[in-house]
N, C-alpha and C positions, 0 to 999 in steps of 0.2 A: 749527289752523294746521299749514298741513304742515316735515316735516323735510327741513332742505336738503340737497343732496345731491349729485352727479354722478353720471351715466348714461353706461357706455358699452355699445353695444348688439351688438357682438361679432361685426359686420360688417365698419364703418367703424370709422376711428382716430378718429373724433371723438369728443368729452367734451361732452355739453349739462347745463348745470345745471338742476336738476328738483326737485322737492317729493316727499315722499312723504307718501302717506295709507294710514291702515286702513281697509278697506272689508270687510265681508261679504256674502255672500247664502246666505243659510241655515245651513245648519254649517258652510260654506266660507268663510274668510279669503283677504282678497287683501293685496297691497299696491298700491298703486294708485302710478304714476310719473306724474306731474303736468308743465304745463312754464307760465311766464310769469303774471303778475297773474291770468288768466284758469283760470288753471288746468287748463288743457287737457291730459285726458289722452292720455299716451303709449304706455303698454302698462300692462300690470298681472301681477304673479308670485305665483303662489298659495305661499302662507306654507308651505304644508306642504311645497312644494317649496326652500325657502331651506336655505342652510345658509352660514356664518363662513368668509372665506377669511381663513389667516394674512396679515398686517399690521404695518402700525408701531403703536406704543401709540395712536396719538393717530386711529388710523382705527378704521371697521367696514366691510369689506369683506365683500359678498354676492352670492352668486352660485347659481342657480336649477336644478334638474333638468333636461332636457329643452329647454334654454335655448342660444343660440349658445356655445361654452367660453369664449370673450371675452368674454361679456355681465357687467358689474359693476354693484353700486351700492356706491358709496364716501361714506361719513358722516364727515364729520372736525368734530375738536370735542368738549370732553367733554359738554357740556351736550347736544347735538342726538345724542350716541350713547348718552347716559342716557335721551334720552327714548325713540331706538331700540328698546331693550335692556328698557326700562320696559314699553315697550305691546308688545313682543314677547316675552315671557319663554321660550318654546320655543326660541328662537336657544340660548341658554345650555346651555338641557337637553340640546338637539341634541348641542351642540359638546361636551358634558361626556361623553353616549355616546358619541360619535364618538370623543373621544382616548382612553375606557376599549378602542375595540374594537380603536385603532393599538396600543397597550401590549400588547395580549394579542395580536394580531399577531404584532408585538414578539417578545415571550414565546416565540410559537410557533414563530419562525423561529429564536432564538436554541438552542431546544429540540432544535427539527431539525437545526441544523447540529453543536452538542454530541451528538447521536445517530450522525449521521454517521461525523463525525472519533473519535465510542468506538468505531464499527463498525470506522472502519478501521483503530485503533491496535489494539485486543481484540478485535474481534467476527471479524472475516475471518479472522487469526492464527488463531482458536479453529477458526475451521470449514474452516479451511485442509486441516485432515486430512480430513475427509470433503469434501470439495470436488474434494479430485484422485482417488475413486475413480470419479468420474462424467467425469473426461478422460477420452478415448481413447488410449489407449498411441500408435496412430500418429499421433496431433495431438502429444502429449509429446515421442514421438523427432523430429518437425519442429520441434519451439519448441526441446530440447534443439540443434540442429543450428544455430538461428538464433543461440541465446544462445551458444553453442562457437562460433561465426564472427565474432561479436560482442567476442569474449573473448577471439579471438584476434589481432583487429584493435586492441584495448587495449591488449595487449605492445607495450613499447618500442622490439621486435627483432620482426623478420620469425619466427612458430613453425616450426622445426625439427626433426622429428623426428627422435629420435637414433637410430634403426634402422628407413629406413623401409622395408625388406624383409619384409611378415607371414608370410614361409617361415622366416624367420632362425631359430634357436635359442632365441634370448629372446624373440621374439614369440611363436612358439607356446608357451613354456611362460610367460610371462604369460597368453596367452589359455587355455591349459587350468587354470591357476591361477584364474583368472576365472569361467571357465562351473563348475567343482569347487564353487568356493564360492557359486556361486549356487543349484546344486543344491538343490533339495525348497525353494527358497524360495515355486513358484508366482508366479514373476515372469515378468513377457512381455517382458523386454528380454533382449539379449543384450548380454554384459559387451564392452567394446572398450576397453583400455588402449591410454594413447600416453604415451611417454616423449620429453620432449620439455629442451631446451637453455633453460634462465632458469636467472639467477642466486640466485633466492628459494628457499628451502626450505618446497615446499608442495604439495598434492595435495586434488584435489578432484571430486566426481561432478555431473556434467550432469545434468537429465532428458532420459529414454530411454537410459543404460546407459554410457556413454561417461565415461570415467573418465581426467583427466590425472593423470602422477606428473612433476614436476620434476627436471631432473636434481640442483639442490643437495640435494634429497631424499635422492635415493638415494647420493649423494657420502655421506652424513651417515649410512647405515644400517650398524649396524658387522655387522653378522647375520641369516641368515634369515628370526629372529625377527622382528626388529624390521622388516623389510619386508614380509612377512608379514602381519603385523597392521596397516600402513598399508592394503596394499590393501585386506583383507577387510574391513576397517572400513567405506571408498569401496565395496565391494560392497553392504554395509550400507543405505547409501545410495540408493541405486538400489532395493536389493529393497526398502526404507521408502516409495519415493517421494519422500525428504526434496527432493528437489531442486525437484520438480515445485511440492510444498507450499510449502517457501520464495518461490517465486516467486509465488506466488497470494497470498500473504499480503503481500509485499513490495510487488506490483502492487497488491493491493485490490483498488477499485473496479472499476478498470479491468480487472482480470483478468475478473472479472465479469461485464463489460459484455461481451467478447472472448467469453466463454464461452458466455453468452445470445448472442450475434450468431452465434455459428461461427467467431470468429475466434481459432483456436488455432493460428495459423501460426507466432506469433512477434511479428508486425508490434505488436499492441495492447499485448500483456504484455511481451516481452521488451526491448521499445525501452526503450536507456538502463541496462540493466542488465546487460551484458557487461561494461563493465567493474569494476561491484561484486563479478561473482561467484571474483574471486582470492581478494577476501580474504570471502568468505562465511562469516558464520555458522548454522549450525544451533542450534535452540534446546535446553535443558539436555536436553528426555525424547529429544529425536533422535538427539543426541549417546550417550545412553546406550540408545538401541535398537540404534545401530550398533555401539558397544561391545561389547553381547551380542551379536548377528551375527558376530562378529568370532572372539569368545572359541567359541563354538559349532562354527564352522569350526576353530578352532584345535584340540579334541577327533575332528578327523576327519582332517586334514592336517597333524598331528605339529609344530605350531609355539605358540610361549610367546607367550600373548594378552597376556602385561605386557611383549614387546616394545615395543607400541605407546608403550604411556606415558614406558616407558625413551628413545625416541625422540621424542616430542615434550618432555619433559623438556630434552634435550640440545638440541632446535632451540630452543621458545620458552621452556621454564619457565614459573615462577612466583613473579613478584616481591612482596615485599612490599605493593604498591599493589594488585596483583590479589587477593592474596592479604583485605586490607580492603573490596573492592569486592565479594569474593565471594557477595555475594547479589543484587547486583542484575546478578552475570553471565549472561549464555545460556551461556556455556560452563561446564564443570562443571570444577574445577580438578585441574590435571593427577596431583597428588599423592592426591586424590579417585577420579581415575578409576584409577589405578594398584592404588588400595585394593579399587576395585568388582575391574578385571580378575585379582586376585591370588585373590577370591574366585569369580570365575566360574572360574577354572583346577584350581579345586581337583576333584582327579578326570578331569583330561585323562589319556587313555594315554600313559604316557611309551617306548613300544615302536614306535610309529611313525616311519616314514624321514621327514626332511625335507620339506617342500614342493614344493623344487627339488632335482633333483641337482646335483653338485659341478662338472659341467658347462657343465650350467645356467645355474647362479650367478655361475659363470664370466663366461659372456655376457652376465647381466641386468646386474652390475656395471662389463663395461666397454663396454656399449653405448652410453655417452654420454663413453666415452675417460674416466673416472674411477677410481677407483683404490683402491675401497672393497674390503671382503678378507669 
């Protein structure tokens, strides 16, 4: 007796009511679709090609390999899907591999995307430093140029440079302060300090060389020292790389993908990220690679590498809350670095002239009309 059923054949919208039958010829099972008293067949689907479409409890929906994608056969009823279910016992097994090989699918895709997202929170971070020695310096100083236009389009205020004359006095002894301490680093950039008008107390290195100092900065440096060891430290940076590297790490994938494409213009990596890099961080070993950078220069050019931390001490500190946070900081804490730069000093010539003459200083201090001594 065949089992009743609907037929739809995945052409037309019609629905014909129909019988099914088990039929074989030889090792080959069919199912046989039936139609009227008569039993006249209508097509037939080889079993080996069935398989279980999801449904309501109360159906068996079936649908064929090789078959129109519309084509169904729909069983409702528990009795007439037990008997289904009964004389076809491979539907089951079917469907039972088939949800093991979705799960492990599943599985696979959840796998991959947790691989990913470790890539990009760890794995890029980690390989960030060998990552930018395979940039080219002049792809850097163009993304460095994108992200500095970028960054300077972020300010609240049009950027002004507080002495935009580079014949002036204080620009070229920034700039010979600059190229001094980059000296024997084997860096292919050339330093370019800009002193520029914001109300923030803050200083930071581009990639490819280009280095801003704030004017609340230097409002805030009570001494040679302690401007000194701002810069050298942002040279630090540059002859590191860190900047390059921060941003490969920060972009990811996407750096990546820019990098494999050729596209180290700026456009893929730096979009979006001028105006993060004010308040950028460097992570704890960068931070303290710049540190020694700094302290190193300061044994050549007659300046006290624990200016630096006496200065950021007085801008930001370190509160209580930083102070409890401190291990899961990037930054290494200021009263920390203070203790590293006190011991990298030990041993500087204390016979050496100043950095800047008294002239100099003169002009660096009041080239943004400030009044630091």
């Amino acid at each position: 007796m065949p089992v009743p059923a609907r037929y739809y054949d995945g052409v037309t919208a019609q629905a014909r009511d129909v019988g099914l039958l088990l039929e074989t010829e030889g090792d080959v099972a069919f199912l046989l679709v039936v139609e009227g008293e008569a039993l006249v067949p209508i097509t037939r689907w080889p079993v080996k090609a069935l398989t279980m479409v999801s449904s309501r409890p109360d159906e068996l929906r079936l649908r064929g390999r090789g078959l129109p994608e519309g084509a169904r056969l729909v069983v409702r009823g528990a009795a007439a899907i037990a008997r289904m279910k009964a004389n076809l016992p491979v539907l089951e097994r079917r469907q039972r591999r088939e949800t093991r090989q979705q799960v492990g699918l599943a599985a696979l895709a959840t796998l991959a995307l947790a691989a990913v997202i470790f890539a990009y929170l760890y794995g890029v971070p980690l390989l960030a430093g060998r990552i930018v020695t395979l940039v080219p310096p002049d792809w850097e100083r163009g993304l460095g140029g994108t992200v500095a236009t970028q960054m300077e389009a972020s300010l609240e205020a049009p950027v002004i440079l507080c002495d935009p004359a580079p014949e002036s006095l204080a620009n070229q002894a920034l700039a010979r302060f600059g190229a001094t301490v980059l000296e024997g680093s084997n860096s292919p950039f050339a330093i370019d300090i800009r002193v520029i008008h914001a109300p923030v107390a803050n200083a930071f290195a581009m990639p490819g060389g280009r280095v801003y100092v704030f004017s609340a900065l230097l409002d805030q440096a009570q001494s040679q020292d302690e401007f000194a060891g701002v810069l050298a430290h942002e040279v630090g940076h540059v002859a590191y790389r860190h900047g390059m590297e921060q941003l490969i790490a920060s972009a990811g994938t996407g750096a990546l993908i820019g990098f494999i494409l050729g596209d180290m213009t700026g456009v893929s990596i730096a979009a979006g990220l001028g105006s993060t890099v004010i308040d950028s961080r460097f992570s704890r070993e960068a931070e303290r690679e710049a540190d020694a950078f700094a302290a190193q220069a300061a044994h050549r050019l007659g300046f006290d590498p624990v200016g630096l931390a006496n200065l950021l001490d007085r801008v930001g500190g370190d509160d209580a809350l930083t102070r409890a946070l401190a291990l899961f900081s990037t930054h290494p804490l200021t009263e920390e670095r203070k203790a590293a730069l006190e011991r990298l000093a030990d041993g500087r010539p204390l016979d050496l002239p100043p950095p800047f003459t008294p002239a100099e200083w003169q002009a660096i201090t009041s080239m943004c009309g400030s009044s630091a001594s």
